[in-house]
N, CA, C and O atoms as a GROMACS GRO file, in nm:
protein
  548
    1UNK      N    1  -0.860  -2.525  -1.338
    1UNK     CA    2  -0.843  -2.564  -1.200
    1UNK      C    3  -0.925  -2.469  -1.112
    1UNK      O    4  -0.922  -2.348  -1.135
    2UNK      N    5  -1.005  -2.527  -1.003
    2UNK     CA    6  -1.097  -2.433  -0.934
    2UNK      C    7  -0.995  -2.391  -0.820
    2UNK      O    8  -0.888  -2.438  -0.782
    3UNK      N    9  -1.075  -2.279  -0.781
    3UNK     CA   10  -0.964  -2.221  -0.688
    3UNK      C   11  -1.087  -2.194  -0.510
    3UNK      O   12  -1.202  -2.161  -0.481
    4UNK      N   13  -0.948  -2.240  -0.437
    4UNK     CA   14  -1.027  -2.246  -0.308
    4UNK      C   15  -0.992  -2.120  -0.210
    4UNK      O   16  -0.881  -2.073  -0.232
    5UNK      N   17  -1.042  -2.077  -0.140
    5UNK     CA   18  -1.009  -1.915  -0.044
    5UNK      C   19  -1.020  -1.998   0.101
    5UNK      O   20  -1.135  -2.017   0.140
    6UNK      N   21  -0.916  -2.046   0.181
    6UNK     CA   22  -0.956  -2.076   0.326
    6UNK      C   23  -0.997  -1.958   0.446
    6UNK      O   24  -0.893  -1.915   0.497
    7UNK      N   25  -1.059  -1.927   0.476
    7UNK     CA   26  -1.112  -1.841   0.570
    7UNK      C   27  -1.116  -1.933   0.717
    7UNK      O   28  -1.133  -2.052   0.742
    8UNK      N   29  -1.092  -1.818   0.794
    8UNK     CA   30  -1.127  -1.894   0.967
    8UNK      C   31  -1.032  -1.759   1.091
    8UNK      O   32  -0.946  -1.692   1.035
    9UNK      N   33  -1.050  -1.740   1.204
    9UNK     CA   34  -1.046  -1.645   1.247
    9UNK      C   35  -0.905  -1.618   1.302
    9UNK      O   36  -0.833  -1.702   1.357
   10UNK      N   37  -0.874  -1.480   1.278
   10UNK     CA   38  -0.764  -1.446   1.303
   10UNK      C   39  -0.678  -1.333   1.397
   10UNK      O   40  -0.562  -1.300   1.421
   11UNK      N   41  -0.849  -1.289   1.440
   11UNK     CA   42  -0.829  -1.158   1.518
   11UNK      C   43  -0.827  -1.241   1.638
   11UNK      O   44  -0.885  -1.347   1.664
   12UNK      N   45  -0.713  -1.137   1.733
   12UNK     CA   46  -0.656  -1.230   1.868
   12UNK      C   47  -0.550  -1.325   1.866
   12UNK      O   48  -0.479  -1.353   1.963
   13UNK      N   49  -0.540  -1.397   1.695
   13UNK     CA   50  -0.440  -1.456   1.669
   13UNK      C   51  -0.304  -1.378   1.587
   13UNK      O   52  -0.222  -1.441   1.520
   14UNK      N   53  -0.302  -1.237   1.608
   14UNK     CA   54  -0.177  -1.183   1.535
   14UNK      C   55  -0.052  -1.161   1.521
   14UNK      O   56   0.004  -1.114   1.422
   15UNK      N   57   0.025  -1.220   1.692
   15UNK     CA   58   0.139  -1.251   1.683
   15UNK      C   59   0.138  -1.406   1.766
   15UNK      O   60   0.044  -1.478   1.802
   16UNK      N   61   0.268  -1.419   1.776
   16UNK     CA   62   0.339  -1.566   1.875
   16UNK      C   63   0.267  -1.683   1.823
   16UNK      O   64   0.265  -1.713   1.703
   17UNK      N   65   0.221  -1.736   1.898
   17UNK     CA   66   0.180  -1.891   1.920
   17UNK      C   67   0.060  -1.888   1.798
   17UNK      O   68   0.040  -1.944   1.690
   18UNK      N   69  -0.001  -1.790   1.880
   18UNK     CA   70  -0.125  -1.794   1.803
   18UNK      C   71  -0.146  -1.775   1.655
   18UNK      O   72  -0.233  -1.846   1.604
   19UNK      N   73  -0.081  -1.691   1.579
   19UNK     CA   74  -0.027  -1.638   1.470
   19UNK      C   75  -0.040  -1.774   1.392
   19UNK      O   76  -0.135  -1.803   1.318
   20UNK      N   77   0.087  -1.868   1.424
   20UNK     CA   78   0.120  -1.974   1.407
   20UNK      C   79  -0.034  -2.141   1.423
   20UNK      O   80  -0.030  -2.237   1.346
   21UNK      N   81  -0.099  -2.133   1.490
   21UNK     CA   82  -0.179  -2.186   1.483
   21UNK      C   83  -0.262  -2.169   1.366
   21UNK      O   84  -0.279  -2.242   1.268
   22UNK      N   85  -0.311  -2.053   1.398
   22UNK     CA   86  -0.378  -2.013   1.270
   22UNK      C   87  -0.333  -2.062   1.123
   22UNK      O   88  -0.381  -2.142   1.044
   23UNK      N   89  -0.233  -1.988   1.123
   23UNK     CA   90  -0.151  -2.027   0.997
   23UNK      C   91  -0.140  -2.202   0.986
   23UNK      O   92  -0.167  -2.260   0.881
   24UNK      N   93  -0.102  -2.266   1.096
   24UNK     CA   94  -0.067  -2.396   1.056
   24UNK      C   95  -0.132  -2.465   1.004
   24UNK      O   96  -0.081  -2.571   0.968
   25UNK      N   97  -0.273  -2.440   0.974
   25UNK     CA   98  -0.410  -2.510   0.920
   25UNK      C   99  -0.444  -2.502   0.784
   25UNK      O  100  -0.483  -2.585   0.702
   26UNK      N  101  -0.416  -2.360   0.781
   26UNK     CA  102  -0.379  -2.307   0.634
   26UNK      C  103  -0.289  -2.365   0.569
   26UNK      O  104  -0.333  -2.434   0.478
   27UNK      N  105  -0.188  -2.365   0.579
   27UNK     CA  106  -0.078  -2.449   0.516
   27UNK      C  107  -0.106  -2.591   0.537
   27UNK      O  108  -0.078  -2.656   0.436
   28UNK      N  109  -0.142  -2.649   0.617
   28UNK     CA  110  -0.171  -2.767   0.585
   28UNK      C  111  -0.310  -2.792   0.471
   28UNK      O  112  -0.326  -2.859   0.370
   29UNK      N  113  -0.373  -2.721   0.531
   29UNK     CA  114  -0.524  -2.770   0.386
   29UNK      C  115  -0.448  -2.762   0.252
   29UNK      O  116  -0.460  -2.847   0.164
   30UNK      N  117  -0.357  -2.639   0.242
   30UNK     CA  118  -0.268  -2.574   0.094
   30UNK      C  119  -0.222  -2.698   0.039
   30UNK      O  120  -0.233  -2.726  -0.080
   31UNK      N  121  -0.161  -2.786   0.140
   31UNK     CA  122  -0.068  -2.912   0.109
   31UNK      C  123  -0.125  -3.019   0.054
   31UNK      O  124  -0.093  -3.080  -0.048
   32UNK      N  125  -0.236  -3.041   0.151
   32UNK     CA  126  -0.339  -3.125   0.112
   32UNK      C  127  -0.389  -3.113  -0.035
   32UNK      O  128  -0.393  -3.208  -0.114
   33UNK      N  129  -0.433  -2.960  -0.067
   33UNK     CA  130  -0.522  -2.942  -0.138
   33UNK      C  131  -0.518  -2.908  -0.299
   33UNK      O  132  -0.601  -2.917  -0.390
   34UNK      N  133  -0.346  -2.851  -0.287
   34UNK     CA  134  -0.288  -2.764  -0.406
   34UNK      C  135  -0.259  -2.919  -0.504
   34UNK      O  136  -0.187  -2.896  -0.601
   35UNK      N  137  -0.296  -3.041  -0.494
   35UNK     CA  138  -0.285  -3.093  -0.615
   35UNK      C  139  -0.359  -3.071  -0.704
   35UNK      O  140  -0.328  -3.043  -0.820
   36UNK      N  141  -0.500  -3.085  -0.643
   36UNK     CA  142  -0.586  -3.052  -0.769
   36UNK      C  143  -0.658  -2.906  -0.756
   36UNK      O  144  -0.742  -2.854  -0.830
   37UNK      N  145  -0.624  -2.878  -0.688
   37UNK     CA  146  -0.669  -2.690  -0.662
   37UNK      C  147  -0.578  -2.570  -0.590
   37UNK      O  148  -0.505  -2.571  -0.491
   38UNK      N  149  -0.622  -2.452  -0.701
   38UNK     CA  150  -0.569  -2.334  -0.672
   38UNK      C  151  -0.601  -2.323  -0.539
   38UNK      O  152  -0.718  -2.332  -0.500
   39UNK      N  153  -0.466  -2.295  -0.431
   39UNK     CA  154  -0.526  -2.218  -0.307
   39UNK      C  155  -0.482  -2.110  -0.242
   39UNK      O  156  -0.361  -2.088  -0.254
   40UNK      N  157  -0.564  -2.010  -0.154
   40UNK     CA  158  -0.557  -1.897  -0.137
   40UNK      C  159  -0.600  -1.887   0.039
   40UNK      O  160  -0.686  -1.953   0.096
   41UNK      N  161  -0.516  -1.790   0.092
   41UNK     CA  162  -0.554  -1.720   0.210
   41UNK      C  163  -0.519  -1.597   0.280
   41UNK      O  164  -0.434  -1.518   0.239
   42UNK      N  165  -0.557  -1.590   0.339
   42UNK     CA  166  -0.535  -1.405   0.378
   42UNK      C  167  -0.382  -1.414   0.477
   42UNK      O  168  -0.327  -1.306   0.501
   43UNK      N  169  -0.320  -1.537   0.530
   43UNK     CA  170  -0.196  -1.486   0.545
   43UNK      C  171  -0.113  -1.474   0.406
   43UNK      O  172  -0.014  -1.411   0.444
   44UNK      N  173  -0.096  -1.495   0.282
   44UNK     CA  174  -0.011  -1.505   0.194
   44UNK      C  175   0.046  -1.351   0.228
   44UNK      O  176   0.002  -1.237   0.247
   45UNK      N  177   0.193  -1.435   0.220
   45UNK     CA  178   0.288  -1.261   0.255
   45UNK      C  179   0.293  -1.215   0.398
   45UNK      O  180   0.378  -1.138   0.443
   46UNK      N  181   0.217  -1.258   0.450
   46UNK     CA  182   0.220  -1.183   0.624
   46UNK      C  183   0.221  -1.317   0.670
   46UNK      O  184   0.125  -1.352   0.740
   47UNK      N  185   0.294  -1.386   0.648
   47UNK     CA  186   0.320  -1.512   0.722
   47UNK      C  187   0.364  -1.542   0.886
   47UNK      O  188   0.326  -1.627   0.966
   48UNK      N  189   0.473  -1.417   0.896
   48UNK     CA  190   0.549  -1.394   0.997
   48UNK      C  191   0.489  -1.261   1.081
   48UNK      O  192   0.505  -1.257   1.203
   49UNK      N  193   0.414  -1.144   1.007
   49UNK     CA  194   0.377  -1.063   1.066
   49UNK      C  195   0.267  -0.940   0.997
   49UNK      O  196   0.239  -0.971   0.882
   50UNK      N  197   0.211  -0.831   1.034
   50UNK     CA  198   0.102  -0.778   0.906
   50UNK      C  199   0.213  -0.682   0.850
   50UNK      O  200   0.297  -0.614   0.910
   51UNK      N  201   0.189  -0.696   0.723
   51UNK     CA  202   0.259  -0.628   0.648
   51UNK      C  203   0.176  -0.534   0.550
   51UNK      O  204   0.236  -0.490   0.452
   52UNK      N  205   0.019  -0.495   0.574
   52UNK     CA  206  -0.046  -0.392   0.522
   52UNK      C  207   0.005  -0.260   0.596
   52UNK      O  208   0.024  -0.281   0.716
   53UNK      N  209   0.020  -0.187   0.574
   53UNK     CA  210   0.046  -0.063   0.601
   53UNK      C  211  -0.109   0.020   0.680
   53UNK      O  212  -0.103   0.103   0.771
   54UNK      N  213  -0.267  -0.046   0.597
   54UNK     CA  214  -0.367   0.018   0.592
   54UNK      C  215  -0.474  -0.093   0.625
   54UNK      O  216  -0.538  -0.140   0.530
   55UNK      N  217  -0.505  -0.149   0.789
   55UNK     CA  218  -0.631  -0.250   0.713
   55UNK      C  219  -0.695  -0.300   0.633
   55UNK      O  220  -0.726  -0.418   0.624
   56UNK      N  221  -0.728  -0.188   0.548
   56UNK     CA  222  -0.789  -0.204   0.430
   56UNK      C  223  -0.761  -0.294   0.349
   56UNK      O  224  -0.826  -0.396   0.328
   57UNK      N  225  -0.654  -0.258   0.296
   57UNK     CA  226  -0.565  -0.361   0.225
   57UNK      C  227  -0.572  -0.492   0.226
   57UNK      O  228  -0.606  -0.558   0.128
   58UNK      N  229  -0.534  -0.549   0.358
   58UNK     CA  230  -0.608  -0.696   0.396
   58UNK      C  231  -0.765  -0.753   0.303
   58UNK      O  232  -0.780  -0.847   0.225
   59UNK      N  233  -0.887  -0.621   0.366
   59UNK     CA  234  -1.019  -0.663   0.329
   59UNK      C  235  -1.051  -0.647   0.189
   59UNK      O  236  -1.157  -0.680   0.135
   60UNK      N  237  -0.910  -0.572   0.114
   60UNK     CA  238  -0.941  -0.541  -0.045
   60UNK      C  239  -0.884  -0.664  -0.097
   60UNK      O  240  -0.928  -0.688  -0.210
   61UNK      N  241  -0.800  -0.753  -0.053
   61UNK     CA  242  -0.706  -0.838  -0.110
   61UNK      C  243  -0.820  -0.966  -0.107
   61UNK      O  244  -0.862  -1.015  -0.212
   62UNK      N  245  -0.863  -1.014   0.033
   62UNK     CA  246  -0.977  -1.071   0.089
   62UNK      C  247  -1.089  -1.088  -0.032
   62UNK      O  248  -1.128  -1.184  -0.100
   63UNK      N  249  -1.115  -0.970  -0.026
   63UNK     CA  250  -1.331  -0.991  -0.127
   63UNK      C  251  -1.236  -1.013  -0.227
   63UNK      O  252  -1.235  -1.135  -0.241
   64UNK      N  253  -1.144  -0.955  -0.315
   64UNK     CA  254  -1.077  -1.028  -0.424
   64UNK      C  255  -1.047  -1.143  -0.471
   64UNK      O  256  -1.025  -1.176  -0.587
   65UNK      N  257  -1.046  -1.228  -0.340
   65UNK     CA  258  -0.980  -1.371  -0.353
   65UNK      C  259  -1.081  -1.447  -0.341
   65UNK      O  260  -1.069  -1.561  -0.386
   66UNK      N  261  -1.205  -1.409  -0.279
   66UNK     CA  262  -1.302  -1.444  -0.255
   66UNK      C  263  -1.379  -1.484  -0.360
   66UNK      O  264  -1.432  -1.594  -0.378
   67UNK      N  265  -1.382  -1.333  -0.462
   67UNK     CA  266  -1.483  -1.343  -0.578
   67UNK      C  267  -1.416  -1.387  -0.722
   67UNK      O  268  -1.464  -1.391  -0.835
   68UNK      N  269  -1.270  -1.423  -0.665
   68UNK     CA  270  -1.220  -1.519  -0.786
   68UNK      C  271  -1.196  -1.647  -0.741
   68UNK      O  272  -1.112  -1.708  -0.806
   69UNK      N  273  -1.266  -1.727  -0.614
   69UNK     CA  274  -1.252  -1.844  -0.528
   69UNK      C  275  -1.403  -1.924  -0.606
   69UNK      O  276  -1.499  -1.859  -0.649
   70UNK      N  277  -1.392  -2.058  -0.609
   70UNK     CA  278  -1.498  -2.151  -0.651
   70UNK      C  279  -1.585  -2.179  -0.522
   70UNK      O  280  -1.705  -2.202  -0.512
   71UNK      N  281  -1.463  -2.166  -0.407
   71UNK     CA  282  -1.511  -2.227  -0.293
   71UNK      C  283  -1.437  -2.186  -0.182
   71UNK      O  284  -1.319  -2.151  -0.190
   72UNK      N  285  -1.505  -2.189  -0.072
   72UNK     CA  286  -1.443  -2.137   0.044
   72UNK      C  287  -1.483  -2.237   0.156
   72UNK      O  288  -1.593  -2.257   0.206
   73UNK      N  289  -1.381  -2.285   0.175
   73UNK     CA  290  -1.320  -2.366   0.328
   73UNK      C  291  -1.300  -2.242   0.453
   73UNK      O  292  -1.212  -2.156   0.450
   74UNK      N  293  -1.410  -2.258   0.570
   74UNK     CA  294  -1.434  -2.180   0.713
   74UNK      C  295  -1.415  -2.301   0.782
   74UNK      O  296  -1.484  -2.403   0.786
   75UNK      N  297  -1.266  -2.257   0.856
   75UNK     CA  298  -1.213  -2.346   0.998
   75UNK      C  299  -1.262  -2.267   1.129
   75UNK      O  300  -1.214  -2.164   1.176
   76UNK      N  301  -1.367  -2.342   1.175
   76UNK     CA  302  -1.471  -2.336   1.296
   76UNK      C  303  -1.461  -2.410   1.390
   76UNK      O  304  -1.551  -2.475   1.442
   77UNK      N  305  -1.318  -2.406   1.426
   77UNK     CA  306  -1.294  -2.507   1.533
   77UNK      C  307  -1.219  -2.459   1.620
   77UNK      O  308  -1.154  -2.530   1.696
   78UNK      N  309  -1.215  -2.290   1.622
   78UNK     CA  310  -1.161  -2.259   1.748
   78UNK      C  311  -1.227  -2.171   1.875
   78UNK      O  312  -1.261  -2.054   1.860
   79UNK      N  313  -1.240  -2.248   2.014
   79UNK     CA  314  -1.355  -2.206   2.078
   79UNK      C  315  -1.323  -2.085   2.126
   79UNK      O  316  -1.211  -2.038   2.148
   80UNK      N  317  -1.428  -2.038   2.139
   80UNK     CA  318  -1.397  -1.866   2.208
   80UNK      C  319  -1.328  -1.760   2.086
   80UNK      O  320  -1.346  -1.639   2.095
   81UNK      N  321  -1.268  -1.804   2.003
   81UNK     CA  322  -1.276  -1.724   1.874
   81UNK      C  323  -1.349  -1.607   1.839
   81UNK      O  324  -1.469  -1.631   1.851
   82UNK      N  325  -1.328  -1.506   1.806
   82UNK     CA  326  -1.394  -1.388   1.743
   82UNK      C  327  -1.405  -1.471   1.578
   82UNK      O  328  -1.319  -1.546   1.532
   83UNK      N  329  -1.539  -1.431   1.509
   83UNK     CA  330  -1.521  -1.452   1.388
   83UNK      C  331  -1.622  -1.337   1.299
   83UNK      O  332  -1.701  -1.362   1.208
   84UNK      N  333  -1.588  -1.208   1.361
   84UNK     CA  334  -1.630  -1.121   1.284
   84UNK      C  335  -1.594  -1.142   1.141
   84UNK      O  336  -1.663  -1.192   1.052
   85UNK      N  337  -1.452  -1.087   1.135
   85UNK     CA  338  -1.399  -1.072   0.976
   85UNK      C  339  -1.448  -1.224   0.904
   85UNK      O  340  -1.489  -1.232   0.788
   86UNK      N  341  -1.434  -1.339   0.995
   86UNK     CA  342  -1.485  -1.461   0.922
   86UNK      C  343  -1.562  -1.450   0.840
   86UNK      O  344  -1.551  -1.449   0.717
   87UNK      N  345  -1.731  -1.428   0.971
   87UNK     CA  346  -1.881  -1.380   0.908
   87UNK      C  347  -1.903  -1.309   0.798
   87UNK      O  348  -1.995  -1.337   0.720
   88UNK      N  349  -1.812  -1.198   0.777
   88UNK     CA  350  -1.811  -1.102   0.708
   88UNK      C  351  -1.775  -1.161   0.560
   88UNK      O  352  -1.840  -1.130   0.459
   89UNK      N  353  -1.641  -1.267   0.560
   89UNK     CA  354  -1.627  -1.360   0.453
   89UNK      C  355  -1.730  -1.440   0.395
   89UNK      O  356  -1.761  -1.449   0.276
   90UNK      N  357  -1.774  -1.493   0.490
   90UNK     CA  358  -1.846  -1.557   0.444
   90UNK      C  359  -2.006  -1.512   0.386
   90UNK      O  360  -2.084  -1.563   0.305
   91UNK      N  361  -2.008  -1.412   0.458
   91UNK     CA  362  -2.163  -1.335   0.384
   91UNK      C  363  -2.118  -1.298   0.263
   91UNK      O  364  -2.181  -1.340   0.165
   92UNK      N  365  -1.980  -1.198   0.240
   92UNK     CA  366  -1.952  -1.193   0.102
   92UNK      C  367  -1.971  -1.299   0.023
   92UNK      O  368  -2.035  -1.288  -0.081
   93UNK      N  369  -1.924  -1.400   0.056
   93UNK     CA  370  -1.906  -1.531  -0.088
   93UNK      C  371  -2.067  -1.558  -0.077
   93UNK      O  372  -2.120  -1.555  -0.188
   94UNK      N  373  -2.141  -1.580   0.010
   94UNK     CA  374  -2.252  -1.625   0.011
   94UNK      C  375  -2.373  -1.521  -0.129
   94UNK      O  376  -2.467  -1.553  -0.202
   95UNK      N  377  -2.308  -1.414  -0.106
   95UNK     CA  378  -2.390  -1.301  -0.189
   95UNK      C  379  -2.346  -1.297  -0.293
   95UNK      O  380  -2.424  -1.248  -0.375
   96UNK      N  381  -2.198  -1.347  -0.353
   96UNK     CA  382  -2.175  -1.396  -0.485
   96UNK      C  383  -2.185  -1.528  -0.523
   96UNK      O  384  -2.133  -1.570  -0.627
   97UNK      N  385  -2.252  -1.602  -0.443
   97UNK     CA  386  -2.276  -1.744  -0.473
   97UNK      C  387  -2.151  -1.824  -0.480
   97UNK      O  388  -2.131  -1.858  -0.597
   98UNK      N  389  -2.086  -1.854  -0.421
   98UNK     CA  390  -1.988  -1.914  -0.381
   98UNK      C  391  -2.032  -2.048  -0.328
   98UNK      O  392  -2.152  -2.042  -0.298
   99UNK      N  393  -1.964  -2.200  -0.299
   99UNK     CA  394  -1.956  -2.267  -0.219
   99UNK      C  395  -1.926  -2.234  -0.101
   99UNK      O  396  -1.828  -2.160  -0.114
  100UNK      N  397  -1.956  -2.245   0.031
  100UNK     CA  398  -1.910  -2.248   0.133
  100UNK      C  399  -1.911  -2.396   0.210
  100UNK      O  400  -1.985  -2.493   0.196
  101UNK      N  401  -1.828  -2.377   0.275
  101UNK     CA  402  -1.832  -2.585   0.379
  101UNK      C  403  -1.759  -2.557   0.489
  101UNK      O  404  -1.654  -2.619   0.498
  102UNK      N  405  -1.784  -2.482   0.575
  102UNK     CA  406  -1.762  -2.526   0.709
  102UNK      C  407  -1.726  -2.601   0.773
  102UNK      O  408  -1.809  -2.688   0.799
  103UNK      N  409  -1.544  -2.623   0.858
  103UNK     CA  410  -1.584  -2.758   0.930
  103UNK      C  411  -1.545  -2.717   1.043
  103UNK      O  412  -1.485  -2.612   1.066
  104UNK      N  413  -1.587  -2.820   1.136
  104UNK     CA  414  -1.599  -2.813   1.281
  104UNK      C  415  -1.684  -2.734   1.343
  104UNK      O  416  -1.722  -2.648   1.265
  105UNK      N  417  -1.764  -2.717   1.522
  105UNK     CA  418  -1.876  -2.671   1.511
  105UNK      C  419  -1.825  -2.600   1.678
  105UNK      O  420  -1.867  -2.636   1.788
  106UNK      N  421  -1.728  -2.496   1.649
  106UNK     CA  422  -1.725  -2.431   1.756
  106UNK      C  423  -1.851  -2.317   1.782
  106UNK      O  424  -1.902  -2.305   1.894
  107UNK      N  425  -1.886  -2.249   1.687
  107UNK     CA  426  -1.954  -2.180   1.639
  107UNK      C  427  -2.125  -2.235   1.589
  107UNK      O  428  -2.212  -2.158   1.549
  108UNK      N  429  -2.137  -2.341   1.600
  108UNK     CA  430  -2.219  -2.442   1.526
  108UNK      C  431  -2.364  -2.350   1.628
  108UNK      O  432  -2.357  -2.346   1.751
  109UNK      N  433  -2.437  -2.309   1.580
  109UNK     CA  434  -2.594  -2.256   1.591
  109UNK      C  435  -2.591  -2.060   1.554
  109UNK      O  436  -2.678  -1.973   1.549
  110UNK      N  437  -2.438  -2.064   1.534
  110UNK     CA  438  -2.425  -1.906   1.486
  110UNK      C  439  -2.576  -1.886   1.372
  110UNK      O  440  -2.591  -1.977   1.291
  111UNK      N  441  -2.679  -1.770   1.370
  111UNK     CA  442  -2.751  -1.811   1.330
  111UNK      C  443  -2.700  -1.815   1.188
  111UNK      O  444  -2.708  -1.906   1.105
  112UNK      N  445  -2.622  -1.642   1.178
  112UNK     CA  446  -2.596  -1.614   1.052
  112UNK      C  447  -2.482  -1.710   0.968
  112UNK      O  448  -2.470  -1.717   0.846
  113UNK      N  449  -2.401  -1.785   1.077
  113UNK     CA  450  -2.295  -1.853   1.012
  113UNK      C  451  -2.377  -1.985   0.954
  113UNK      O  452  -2.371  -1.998   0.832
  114UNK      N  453  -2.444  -2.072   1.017
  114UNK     CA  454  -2.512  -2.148   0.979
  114UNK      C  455  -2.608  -2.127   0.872
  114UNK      O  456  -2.641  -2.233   0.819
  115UNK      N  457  -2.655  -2.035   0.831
  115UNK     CA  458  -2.784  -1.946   0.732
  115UNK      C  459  -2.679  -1.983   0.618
  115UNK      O  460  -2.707  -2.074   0.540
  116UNK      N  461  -2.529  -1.896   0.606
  116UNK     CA  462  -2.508  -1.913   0.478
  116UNK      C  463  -2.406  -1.977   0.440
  116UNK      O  464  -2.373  -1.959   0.322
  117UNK      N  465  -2.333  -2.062   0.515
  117UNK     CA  466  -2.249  -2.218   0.497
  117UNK      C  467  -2.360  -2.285   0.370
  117UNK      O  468  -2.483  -2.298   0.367
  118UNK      N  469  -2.280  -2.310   0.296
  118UNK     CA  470  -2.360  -2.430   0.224
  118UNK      C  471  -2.345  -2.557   0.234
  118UNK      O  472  -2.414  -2.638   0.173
  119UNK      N  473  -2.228  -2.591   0.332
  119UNK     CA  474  -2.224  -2.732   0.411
  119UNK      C  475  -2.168  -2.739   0.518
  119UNK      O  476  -2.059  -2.682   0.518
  120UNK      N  477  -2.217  -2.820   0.685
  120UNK     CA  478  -2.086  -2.817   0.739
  120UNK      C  479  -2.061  -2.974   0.755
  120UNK      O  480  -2.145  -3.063   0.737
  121UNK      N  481  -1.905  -2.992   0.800
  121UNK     CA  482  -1.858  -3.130   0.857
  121UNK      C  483  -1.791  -3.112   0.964
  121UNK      O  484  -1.757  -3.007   1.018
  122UNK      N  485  -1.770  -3.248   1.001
  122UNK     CA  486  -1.680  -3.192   1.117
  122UNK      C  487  -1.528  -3.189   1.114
  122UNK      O  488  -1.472  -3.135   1.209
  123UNK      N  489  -1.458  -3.236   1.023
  123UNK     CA  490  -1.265  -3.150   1.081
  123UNK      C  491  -1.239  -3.147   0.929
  123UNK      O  492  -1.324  -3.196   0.855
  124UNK      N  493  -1.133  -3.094   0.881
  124UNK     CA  494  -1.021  -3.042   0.749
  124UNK      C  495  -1.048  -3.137   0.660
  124UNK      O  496  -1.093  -3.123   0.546
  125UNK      N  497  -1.002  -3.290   0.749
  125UNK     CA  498  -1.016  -3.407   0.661
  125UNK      C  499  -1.138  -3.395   0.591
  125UNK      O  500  -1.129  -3.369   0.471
  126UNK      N  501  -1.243  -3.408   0.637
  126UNK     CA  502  -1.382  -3.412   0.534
  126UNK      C  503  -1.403  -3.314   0.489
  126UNK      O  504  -1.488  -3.333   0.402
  127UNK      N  505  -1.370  -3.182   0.495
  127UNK     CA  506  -1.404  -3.100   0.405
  127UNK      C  507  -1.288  -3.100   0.260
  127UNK      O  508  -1.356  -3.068   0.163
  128UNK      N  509  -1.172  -3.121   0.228
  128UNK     CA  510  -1.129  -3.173   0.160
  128UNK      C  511  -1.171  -3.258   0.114
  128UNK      O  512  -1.183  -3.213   0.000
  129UNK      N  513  -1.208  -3.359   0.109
  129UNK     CA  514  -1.283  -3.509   0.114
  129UNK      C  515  -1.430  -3.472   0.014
  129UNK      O  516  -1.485  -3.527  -0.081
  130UNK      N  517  -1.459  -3.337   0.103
  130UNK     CA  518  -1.626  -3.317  -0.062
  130UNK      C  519  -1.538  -3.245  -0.119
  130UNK      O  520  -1.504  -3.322  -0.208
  131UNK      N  521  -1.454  -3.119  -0.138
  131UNK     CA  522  -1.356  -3.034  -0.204
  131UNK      C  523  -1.350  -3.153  -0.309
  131UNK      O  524  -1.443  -3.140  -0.390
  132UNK      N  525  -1.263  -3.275  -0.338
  132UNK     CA  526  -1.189  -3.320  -0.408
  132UNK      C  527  -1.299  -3.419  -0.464
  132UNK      O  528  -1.282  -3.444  -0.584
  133UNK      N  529  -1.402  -3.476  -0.407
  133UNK     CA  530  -1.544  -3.567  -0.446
  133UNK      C  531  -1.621  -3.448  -0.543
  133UNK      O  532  -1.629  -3.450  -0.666
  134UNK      N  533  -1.670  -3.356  -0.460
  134UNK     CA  534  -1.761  -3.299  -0.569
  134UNK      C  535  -1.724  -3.211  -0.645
  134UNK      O  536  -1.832  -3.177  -0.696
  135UNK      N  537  -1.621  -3.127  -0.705
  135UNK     CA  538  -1.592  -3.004  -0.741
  135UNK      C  539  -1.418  -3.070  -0.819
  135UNK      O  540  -1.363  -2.973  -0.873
  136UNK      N  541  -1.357  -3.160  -0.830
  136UNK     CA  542  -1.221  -3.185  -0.862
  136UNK      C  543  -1.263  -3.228  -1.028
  136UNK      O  544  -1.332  -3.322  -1.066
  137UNK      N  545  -1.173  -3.090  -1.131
  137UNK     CA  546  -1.203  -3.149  -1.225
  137UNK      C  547  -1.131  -3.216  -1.344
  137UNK      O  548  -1.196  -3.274  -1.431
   0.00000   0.00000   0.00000
């Protein structure tokens, strides 16, 4: 079973409402997605709040999940978003050759985000939609 890493931005989103947004996308792709694939994201365990003791921790858990991920789903659909740590995901997987698929285009002419996406669409639905078309085995 291939395993998927959802990435998408989270800084600014760390408590209340926002927290929860974030998260709600995640868990929904998970729902969507966990029939025919392993899935993974950087809230697992800090659902409700951060529970690293050390930043670090987060970005060690992160490239881990990353470089045992087939593929990585980037939710780019929130405007005004910071997506440092995103970018940063995604250059990692890009440098271990990873899938990447992008959807939505809040961000859409980022040079570097666009450089190393290896696809984008536009919402959850279609990126699931190639997830489960090209890669379901």
């Amino acid at each position: 079973m291939k395993t998927i890493f959802l990435a998408g931005p989270m800084r600014g989103f760390a408590t209340g409402e926002g927290r929860q947004k974030t998260l709600a996308w995640r868990e929904h792709a998970k729902h969507l997605l966990s029939d025919t694939f392993f899935v993974k994201h950087a809230y697992r365990g800090r659902e409700k709040e951060e529970t690293f003791p050390d930043p670090k921790g987060a970005i060690i858990r992160d490239k881990q999940d990353i470089l045992e991920a087939d593929i990585i789903i980037v939710n780019d659909t929130f405007e005004n978003a910071t997506m440092i740590g995103t970018a940063m995901e995604v250059l990692f997987a890009f440098l271990n050759n990873k899938t990447i698929i992008v959807f939505g285009d809040a961000h859409k002419g980022d040079y570097w985000l666009d450089y190393h996406a290896t696809l984008r669409v536009n919402d959850l639905d279609a990126a699931i939609k190639v997830c489960k078309e090209l890669f379901y085995e």
